[in-house]
C-alpha positions as a printed Julia matrix, in Angstrom:
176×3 Matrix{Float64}:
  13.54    1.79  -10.54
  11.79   -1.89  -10.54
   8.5    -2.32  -10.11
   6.72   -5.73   -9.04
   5.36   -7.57   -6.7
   6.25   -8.99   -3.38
   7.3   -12.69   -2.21
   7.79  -13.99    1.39
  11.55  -13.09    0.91
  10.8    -9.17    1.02
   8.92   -9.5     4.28
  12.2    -8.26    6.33
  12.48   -5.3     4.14
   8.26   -4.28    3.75
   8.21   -4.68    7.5
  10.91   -2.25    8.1
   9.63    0.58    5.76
   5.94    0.08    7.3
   7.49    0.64   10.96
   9.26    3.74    9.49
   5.99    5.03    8.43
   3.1     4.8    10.48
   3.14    5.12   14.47
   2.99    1.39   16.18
  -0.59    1.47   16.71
  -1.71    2.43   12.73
   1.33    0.2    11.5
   0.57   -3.58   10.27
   2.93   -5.95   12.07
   5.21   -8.36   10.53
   2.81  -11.17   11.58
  -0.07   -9.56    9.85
   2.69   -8.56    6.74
   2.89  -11.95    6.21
  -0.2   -12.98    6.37
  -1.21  -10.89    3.6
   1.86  -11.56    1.36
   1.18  -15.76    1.94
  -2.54  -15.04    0.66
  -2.28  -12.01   -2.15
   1.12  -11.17   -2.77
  -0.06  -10.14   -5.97
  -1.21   -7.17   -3.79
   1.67   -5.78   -2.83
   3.56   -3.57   -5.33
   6.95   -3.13   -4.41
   9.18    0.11   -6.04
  12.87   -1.2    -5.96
  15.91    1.06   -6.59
  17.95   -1.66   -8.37
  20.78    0.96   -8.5
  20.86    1.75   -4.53
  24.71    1.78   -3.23
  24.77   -0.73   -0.36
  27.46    1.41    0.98
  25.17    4.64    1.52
  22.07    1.51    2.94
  19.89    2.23    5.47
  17.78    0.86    8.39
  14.78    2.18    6.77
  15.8     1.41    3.2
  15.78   -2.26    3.72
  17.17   -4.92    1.67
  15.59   -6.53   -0.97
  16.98   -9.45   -3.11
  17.81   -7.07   -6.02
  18.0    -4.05   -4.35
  16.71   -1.28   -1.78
  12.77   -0.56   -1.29
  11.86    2.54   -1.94
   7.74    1.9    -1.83
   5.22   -0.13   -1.26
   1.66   -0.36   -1.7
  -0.26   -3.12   -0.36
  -4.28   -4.12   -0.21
  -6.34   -6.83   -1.42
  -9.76   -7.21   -3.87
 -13.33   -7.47   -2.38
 -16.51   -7.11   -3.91
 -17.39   -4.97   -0.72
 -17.75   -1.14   -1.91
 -16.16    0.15    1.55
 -13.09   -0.34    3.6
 -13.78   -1.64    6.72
 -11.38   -1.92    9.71
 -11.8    -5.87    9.96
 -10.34   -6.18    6.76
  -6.59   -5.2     7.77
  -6.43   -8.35   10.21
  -8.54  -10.94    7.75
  -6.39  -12.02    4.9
  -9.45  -14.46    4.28
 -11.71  -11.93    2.9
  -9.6   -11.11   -0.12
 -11.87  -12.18   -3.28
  -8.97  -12.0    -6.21
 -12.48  -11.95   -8.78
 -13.58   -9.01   -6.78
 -14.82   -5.62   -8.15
 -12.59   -3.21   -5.7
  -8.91   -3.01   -5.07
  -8.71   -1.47   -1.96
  -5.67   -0.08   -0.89
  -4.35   -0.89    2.73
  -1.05    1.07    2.59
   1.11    3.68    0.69
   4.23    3.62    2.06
   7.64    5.33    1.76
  10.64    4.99    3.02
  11.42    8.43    4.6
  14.76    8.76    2.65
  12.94    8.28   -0.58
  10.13   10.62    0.01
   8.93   14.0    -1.74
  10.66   12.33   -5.41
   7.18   11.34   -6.86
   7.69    7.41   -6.29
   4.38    6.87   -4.4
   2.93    8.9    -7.02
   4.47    6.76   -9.75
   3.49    3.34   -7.85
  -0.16    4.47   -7.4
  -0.43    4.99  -11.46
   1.0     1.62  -11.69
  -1.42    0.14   -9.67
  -4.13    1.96  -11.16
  -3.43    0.93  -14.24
  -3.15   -3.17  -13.18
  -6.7    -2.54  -11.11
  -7.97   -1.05  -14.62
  -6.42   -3.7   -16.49
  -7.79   -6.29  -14.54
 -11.53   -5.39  -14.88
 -12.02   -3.45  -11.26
 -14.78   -1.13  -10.92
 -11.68    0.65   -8.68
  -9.96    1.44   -5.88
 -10.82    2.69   -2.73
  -8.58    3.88    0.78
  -8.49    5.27    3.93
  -6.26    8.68    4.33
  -5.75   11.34    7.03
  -6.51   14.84    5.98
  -3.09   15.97    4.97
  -3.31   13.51    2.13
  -6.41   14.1     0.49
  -5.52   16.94   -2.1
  -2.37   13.94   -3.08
  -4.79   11.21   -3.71
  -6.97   14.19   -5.63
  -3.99   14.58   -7.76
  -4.51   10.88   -8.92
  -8.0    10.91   -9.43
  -9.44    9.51   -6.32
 -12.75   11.14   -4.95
 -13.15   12.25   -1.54
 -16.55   10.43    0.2
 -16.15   12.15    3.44
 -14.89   10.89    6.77
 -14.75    6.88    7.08
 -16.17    4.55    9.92
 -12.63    3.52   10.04
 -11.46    4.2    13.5
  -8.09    1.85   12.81
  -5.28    3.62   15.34
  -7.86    5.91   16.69
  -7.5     8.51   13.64
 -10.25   10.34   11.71
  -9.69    8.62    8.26
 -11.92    9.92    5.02
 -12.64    7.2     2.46
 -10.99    8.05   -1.35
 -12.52    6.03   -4.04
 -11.3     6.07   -8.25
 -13.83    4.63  -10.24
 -13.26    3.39  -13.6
């Protein structure tokens, strides 16, 4: 597996897997997809399976330029402790000197899914928020996921202000 991070090109292929994982009205559209990717594509972490058989491809494991997404996490940096709805539709507000790396998405693609890649991807971009001098990261999850993000260190504050697709959220944060 490849990791790194996304260009315009992968848009086709990140917009697919985020349709196959959230419902409509929690998933980012392409628009907003590339929006984010044309201001911090640094961002977006991208898990490719460089050995995927095209033969055995996918709707939902969408084609990349060197091979099949698996994953993707996407986000940007703000020196605002808390993740607030507004920030998912305002590329603008991304601060690439900021102290927190919030995290926007987790996402993967159904086929790919109870192997340990998201797991895998979130150390990786834990370890590029550490290496870049973040105080840490901080996301939204519904209650189903909060013993996963546990597993990787992040802390449970409680339920979120976030009402994004009309879900109860709770806000994880890491801290470094």
């Amino acid at each position: 597996m490849l990791i790194r991070h996304a260009t315009l090109n992968d848009l086709p292929a990140i917009a697919a897997v985020e349709a196959a994982c959230f419902p409509a009205v929690e998933a980012a559209s392409a628009d907003a997809l590339r929006e984010r990717l044309m201001v911090y594509p640094d961002c977006f972490w991208l898990m490719i399976d460089d050995a995927a058989d095209d033969a055995k491809a996918t709707a939902a494991r969408a084609a990349t330029v060197d091979g099949r997404l698996v994953a993707f996490i996407n986000g940007f940096v703000t020196d605002s402790p808390d993740l607030s709805d507004d920030m998912y539709a305002d590329a603008a507000q991304h601060d690439p000197h900021g102290a927190w790396q919030m995290v926007f998405g987790v996402d993967t693609a159904p086929e790919y899914r109870h192997c340990g890649y998201a797991s895998a991807l979130m150390r990786r971009v834990i370890e590029d928020a550490r290496q870049a001098g973040r105080a840490g990261l901080v996301l939204t999850c519904k209650d189903r996921l909060v013993g996963f993000y546990a597993r990787l260190g992040y802390v449970d504050e409680g339920i979120s202000e976030s009402t994004h697709g009309n879900v109860v959220w709770h806000q994880m944060r890491l801290r470094f």
